[in-house]
C-alpha positions as CSV (number, residue, x, y, z in Angstrom):
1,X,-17.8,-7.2,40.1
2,X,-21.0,-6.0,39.5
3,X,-22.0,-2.1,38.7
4,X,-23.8,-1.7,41.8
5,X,-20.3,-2.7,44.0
6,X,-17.5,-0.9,41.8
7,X,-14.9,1.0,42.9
8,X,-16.3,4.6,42.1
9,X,-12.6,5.8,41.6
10,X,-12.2,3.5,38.5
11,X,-16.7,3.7,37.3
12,X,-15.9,6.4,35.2
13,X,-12.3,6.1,33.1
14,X,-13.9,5.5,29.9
15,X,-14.6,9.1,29.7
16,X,-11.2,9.3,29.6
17,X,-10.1,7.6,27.0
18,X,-10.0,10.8,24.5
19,X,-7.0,12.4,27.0
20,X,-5.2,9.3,27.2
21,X,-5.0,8.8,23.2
22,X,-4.2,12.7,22.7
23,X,-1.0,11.7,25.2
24,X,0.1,8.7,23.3
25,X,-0.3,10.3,20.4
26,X,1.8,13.1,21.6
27,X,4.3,11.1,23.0
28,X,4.9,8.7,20.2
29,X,5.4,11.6,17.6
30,X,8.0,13.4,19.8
31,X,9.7,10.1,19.4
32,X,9.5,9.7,15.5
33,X,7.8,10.3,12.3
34,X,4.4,8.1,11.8
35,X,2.1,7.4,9.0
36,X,-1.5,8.0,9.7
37,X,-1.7,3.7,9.8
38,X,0.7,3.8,12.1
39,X,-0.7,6.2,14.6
40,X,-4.4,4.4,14.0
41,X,-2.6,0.5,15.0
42,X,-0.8,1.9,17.5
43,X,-4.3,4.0,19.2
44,X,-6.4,1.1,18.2
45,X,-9.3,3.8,16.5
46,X,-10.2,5.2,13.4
47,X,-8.9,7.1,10.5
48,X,-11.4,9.9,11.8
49,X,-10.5,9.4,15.5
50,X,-6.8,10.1,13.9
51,X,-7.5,13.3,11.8
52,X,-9.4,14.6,15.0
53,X,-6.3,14.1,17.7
54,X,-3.8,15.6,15.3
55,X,-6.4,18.5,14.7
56,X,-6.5,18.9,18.9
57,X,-2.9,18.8,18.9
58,X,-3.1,21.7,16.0
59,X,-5.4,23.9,18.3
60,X,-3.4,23.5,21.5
61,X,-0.7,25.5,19.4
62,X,1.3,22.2,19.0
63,X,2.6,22.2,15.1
64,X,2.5,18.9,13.7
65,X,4.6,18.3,10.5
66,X,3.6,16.4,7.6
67,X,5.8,15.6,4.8
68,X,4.8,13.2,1.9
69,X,6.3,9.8,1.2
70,X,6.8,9.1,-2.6
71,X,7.8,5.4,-3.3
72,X,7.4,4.9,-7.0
73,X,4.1,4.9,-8.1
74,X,1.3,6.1,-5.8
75,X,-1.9,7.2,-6.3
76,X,-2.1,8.1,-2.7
77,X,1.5,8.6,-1.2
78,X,1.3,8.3,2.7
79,X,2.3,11.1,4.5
80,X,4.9,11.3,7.3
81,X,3.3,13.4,10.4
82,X,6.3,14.7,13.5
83,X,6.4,16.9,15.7
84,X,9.0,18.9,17.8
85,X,9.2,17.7,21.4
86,X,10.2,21.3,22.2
87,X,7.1,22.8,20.6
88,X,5.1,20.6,22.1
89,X,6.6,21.3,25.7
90,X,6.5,25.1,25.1
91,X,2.9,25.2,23.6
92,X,1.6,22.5,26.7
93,X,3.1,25.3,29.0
94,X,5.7,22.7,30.4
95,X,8.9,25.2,29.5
């Protein structure tokens, strides 16, 4: 299909693709806790694209939880990010 003949419904998703990770993102951390490489495999973006979605889900009044992971020596530890599926519901205006 070229450009000129696309369906105009479907032209324009791309722009799009910001909502659709801040969903997934909310929706696999009501379901448990993830490291930051989790989250980034399972969005397929950046470290930065990350840190930004949990700071979106921070100012939509949605508290995300981070807890840090000691397992022996780390000069790093990962960190452990959840959130409550309840919060979340309440803060998106769903309850």
């Amino acid at each position: 299909m070229t450009p000129s003949n696309a369906n105009p419904i479907y032209a324009d998703l791309s722009r799009h693709q910001p909502v659709k990770r801040l969903l997934k993102l909310l929706r696999l951390l009501c379901r448990s806790e993830m490291t930051a490489a989790d989250m980034r495999f399972e969005l397929q973006c950046s470290d930065r694209t990350v840190r930004r979605l949990l700071v979106t889900l921070q100012e939509l009044g949605i508290k995300v939880e981070r807890r840090s992971v000691q397992k022996g020596y780390e000069p790093e530890p990962p960190h452990l990010y959840t959130i409550d599926a309840h919060n979340a519901a309440e803060a998106l205006g769903l309850f």
